[in-house]
C-alpha positions in Angstrom: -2.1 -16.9 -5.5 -4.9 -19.0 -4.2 -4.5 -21.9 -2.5 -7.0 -24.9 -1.2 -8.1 -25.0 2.1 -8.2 -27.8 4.4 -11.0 -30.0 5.2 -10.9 -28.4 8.6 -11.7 -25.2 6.7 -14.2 -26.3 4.9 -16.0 -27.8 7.2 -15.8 -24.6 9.3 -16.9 -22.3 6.9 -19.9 -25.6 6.2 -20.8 -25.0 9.5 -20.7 -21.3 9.4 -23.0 -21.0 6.7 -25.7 -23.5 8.2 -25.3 -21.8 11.4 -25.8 -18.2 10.4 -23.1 -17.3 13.1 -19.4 -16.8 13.3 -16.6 -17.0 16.1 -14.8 -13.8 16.7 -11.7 -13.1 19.4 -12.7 -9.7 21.1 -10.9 -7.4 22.7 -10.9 -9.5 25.8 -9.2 -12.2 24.0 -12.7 -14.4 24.3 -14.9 -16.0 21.6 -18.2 -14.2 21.1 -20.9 -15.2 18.8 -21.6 -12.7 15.5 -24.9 -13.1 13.6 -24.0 -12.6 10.3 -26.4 -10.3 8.1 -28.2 -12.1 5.2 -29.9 -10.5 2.6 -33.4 -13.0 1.0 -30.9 -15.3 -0.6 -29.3 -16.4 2.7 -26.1 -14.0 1.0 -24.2 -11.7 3.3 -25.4 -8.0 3.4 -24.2 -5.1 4.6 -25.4 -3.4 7.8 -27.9 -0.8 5.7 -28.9 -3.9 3.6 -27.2 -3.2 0.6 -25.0 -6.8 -1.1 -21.4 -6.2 -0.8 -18.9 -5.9 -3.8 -17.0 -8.8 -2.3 -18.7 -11.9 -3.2 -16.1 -14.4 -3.2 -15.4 -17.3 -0.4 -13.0 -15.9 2.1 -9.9 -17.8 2.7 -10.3 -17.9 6.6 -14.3 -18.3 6.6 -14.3 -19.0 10.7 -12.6 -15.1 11.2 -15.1 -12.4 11.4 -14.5 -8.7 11.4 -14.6 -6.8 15.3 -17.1 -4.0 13.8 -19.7 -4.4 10.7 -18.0 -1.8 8.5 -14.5 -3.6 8.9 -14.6 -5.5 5.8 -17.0 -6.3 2.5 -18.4 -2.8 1.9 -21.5 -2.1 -0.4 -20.5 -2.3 -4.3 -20.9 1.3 -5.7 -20.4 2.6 -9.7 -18.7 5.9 -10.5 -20.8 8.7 -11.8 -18.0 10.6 -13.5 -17.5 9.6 -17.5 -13.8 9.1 -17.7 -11.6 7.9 -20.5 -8.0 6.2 -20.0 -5.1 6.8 -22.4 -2.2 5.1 -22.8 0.6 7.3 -22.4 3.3 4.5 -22.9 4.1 1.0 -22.9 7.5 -1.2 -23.1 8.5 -0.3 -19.4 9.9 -3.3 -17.5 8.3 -3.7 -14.4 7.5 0.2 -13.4 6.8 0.2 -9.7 5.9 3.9 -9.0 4.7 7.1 -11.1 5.4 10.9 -9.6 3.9 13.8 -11.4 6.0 16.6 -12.7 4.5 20.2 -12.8 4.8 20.3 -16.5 2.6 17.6 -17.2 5.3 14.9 -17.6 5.9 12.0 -14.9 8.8 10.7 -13.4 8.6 6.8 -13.6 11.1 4.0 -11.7 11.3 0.9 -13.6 12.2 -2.2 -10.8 15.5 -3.5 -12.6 16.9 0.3 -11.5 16.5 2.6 -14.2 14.7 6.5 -13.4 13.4 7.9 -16.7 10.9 10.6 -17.4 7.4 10.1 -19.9 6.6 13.3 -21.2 2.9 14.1 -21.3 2.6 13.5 -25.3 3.9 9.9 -24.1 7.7 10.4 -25.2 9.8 7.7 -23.4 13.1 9.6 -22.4 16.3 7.8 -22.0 17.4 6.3 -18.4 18.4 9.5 -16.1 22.0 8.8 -15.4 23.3 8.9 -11.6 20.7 6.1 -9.7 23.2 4.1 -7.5 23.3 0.6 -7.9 20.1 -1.3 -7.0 19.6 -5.4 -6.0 17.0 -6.2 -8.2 15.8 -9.5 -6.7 12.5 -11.1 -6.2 10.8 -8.2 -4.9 13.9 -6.2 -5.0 15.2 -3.1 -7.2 14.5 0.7 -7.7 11.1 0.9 -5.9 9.9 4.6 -5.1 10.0 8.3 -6.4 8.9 11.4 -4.5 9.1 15.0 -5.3 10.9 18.0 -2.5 8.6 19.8 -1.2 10.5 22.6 -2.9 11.0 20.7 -6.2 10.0 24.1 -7.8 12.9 25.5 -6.6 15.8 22.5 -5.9 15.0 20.8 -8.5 15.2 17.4 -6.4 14.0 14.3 -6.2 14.0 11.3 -3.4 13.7 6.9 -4.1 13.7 4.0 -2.6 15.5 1.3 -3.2 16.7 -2.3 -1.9 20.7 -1.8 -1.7 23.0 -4.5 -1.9 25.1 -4.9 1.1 28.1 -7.2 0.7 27.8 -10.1 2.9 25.3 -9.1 5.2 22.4 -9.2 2.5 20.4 -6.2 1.6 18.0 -3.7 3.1 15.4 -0.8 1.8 17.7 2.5 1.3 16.8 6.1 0.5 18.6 8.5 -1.5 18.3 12.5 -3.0 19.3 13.6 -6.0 19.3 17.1 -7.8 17.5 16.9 -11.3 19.7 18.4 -13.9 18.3 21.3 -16.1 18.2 19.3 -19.1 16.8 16.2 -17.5 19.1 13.5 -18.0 21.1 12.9 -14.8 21.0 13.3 -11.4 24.1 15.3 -9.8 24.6 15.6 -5.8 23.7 12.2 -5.1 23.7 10.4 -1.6 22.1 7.6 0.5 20.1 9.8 3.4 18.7 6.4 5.1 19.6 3.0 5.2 17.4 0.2 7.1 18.9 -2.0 9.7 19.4 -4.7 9.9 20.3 -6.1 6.0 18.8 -9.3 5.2 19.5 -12.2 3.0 16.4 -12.2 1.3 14.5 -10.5 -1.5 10.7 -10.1 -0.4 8.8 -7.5 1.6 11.2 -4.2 1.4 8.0 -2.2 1.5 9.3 1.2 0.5 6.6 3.8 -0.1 7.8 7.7 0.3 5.0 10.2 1.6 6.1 13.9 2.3 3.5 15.0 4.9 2.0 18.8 5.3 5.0 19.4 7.4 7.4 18.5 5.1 8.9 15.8 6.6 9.3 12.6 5.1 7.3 9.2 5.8 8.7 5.8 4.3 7.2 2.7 5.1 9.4 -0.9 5.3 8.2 -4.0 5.2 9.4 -7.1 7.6 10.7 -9.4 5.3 8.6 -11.9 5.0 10.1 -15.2 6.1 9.4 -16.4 9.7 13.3 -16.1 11.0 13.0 -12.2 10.8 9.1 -11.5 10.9 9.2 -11.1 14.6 11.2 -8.1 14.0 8.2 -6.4 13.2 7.4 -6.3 17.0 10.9 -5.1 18.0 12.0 -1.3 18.8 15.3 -1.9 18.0 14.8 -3.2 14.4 13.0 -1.2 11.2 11.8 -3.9 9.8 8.1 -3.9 9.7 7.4 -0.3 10.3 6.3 3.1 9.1 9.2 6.0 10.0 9.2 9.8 10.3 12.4 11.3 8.9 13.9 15.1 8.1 14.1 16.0 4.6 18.1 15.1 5.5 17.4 11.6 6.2 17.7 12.2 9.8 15.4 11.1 13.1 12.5 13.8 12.5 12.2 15.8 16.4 9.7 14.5 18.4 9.4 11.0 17.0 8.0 8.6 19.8 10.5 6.4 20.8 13.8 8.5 20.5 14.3 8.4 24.0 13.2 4.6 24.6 16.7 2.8 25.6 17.4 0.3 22.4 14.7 2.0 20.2 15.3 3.1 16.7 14.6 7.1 16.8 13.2 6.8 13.3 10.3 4.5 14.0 6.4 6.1 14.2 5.0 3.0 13.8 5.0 -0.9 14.3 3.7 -3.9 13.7 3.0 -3.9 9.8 3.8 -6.6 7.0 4.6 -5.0 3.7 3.1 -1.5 3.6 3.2 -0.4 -0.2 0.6 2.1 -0.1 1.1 5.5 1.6 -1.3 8.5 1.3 -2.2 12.0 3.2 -5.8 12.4 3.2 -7.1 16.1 2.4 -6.7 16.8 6.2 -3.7 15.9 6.4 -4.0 12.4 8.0 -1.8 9.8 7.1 -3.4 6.2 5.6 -1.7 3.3 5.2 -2.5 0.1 2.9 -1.1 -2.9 4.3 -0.3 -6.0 2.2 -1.4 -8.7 4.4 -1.4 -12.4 4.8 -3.8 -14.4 2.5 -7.3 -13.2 3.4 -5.4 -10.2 5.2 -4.8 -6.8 3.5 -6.0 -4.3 5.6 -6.0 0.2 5.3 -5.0 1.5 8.5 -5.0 4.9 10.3 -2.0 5.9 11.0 -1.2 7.8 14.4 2.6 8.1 16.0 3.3 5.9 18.4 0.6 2.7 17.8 1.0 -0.9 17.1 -0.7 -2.4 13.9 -0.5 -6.2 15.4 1.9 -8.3 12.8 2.3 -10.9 13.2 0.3 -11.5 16.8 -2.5 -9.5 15.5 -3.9 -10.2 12.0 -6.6 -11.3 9.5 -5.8 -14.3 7.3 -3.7 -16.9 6.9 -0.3 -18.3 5.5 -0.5 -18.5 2.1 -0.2 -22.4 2.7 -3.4 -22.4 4.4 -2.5 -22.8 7.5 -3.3 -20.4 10.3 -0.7 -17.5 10.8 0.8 -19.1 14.3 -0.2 -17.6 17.7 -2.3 -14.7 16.1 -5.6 -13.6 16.8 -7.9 -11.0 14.8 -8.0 -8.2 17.7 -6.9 -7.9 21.1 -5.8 -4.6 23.8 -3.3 -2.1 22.7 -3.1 -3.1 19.0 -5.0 -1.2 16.4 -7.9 -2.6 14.7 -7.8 -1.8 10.5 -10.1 0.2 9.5 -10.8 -2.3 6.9 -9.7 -5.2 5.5 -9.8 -7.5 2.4 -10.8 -11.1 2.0 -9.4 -12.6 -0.4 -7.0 -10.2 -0.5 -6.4 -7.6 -3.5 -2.5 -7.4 -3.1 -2.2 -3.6 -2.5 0.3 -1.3 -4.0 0.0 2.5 -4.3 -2.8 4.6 -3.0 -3.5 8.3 -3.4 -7.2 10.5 -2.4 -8.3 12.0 -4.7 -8.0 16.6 -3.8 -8.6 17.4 -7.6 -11.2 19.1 -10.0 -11.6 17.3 -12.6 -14.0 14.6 -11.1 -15.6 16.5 -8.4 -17.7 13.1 -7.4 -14.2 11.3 -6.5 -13.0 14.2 -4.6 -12.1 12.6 -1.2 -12.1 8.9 -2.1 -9.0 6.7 -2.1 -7.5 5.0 -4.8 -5.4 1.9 -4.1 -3.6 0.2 -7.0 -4.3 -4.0 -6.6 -1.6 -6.4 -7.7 -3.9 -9.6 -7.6 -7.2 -8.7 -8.2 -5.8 -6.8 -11.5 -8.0 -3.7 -10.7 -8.0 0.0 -9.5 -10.1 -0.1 -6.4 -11.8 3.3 -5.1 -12.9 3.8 -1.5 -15.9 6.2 -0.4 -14.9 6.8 3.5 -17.2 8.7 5.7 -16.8 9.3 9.7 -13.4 7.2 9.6 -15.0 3.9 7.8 -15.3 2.7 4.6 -19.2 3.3 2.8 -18.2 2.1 -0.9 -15.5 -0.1 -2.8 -15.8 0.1 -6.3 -13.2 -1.8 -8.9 -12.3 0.2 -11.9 -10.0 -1.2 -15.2 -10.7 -4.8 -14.7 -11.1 -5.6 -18.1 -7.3 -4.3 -18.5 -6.4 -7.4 -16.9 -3.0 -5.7 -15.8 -1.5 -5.4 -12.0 -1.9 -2.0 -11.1 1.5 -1.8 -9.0 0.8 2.6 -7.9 -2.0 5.6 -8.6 -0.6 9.7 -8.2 -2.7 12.5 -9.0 -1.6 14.9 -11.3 -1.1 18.8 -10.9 -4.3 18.8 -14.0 -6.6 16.3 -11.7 -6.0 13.3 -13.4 -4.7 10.4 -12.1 -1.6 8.8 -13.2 -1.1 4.6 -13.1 1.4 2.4 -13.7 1.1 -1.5 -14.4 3.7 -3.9 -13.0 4.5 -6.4 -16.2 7.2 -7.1 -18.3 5.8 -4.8 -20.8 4.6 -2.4 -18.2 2.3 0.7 -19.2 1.8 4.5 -17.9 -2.2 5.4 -18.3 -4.0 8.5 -17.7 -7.4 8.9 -16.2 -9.0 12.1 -16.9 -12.7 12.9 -18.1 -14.1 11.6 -21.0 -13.6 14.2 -24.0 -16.9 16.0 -24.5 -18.8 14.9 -21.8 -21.5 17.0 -20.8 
């Protein structure tokens, strides 16, 4: 949601644009002066020349990114002819889609219920055996990932918020086995629970990645509201961080901090805000899409061990306007983003594309945006972003998470009332 700046903004970003130049905090904590490209309109440009596919006012106009490619990459159109069919619709508020082998896709809708679409679009009944969920504000059944071995065990893991008696509620994990006919899940238990609970209902985060390895990646947001944001800082907290567990829900071996006194042995990360997006690129490098402050979603890198910066290191604002307090854009022993959005898109979901069916995409990442109503694709090359490209705008739908199917197309689901399952694939007859 956008909201109006304050004349000090404005004025700033007045200045700005008369100037030509921009105030940055480098890595020494100093200001330094950044000319800012223009292309023969006096319009930002890109460092090959190109105009960028952002054109929008940015919601902190003063902040400028610490490297060119950081943020407003050149626009770029997809070559592959694609067509998108509606597999189903009448889904309350799905919030993630897993492929099956067969074809058919496992689908979580946010009020709790697990139900399977079959690849003719056949909406099954709810799969009986999902423990209860606190669907609240941001809250409910959130996440769905395969076993490794789902070929052969036949299970499946989620994320959910869990309700907590008085203490509030935290982002939980649970396994279940699938049951040969497909209605119900038997051998059911919570393998991770998030401490500490909280009486709240934004920012539970709660994307599942299974890396090369087989172990487990979940990502949990900080909760939003300024009492417990901090906690994104602190070792002895999950909040705000991306963790590294066995298949059993357990500390994976070798995680960072296990032996730092106080620290939480599940932690491989800190310092993020609401990470919904989780992906493994080809290489087996794991990418993260942070959903930041207004003016502030930023894809990351992730390596064990490193400190993303929320809430002392950040692009953006408060969604009042007002500057996020104490932070600055970069500074020593945080890591910059690769890239970052402003105005934000509101990430959710994110997958690269490994498949056949559109050779072109093969290596670009798809991230699902909430705001911004759109499917936006990602040309990196040598660790930056080249390209951003938004796909399914006219949909006019918030595109809440992207998987690629086992037949190279890619599976989406929107986040509305009457939420829908699509499938991208390439356009019948196409040459």
């Amino acid at each position: 949601m956008q909201h109006p700046t304050t004349q000090r903004r404005l004025a700033s970003a007045t200045a700005v644009l008369l100037l030509g130049l921009g105030v940055a905090c480098n890595r020494a904590g100093q200001e330094q002066r950044v000319q800012a490209p223009k292309d023969p309109t006096g319009q930002p440009t890109t460092p090959n020349g190109l105009p960028p596919l952002e054109t929008r006012t940015a919601n902190a106009p003063e902040q400028r990114p610490t490297f060119p490619e950081q943020t407003r990459a050149r626009g770029m159109r997809s070559g592959p002819a694609f067509e998108v069919t509606v597999l189903a619709r009448g889904l309350k508020n799905p919030w993630a889609v897993e492929p099956l082998p067969n074809g058919d896709v496992l689908i979580t809708e946010k009020p709790g219920t697990l139900r399977i679409v079959s690849a003719a679009g056949q909406v099954g009944d709810p799969i009986t055996g999902v423990p209860a969920v606190y669907a609240t504000g941001q809250g409910g059944l959130l996440d769905v990932a395969l076993s490794p071995a789902f070929g052969t065990d036949q299970t499946i893991y989620w994320s959910f918020s869990e309700p907590r008696g008085a203490t509030g509620n935290a982002t939980s994990v649970a396994k279940g086995v699938l049951s040969a006919d497909r209605r119900s899940l038997g051998q059911v238990r919570v393998i991770f629970r998030a401490l500490p609970a909280y009486n709240g209902d934004l920012h539970y985060g709660s994307r599942l990645a299974f890396g090369p390895d087989g172990l487990l990646f979940l990502s949990l947001g900080e909760r939003s509201d300024l009492e417990i944001r901090p906690q994104a800082q602190q070792l002895d907290s999950h909040m705000g961080k991306i963790l590294r567990l066995a298949p059993d829900g357990q500390p994976a071996a070798g995680n960072p901090f296990a032996r730092q006194a106080g620290a939480r042995p599940e932690i491989w990360t800190m310092g993020h805000r609401n990470v919904q997006s989780l992906a493994f690129d080809a290489q087996g490098q794991l990418w993260s899409v942070d959903m930041g402050p207004q003016g502030g979603d930023e894809l990351n890198r992730i390596e064990g061990g490193k400190n993303y910066g929320w809430p002392v290191v950040t692009f953006g604002e408060e969604y009042s306007g007002a500057p996020v307090p104490d932070a600055v854009t970069t500074q020593p022993n945080y890591v910059d983003p690769v890239y970052y959005w402003d105005p934000v898109i509101a990430p959710s979901g994110a997958q690269f594309y490994t498949g056949d069916a559109f050779p072109d995409w093969r290596g670009n990442l798809f991230v699902g945006a909430l705001k911004d109503r759109a499917l936006v694709r990602l040309r990196l090359e040598g660790g930056r972003v080249t390209g951003e490209e938004r796909l399914l705008t006219d949909r006019k739908q918030r595109i809440r998470d992207v998987r690629q199917g086992p037949d190279g197309a890619l599976y989406v689901v929107t986040d509305e009332a009457n939420g829908e399952v699509w499938k991208i694939a390439p356009r019948a007859g196409r040459p």
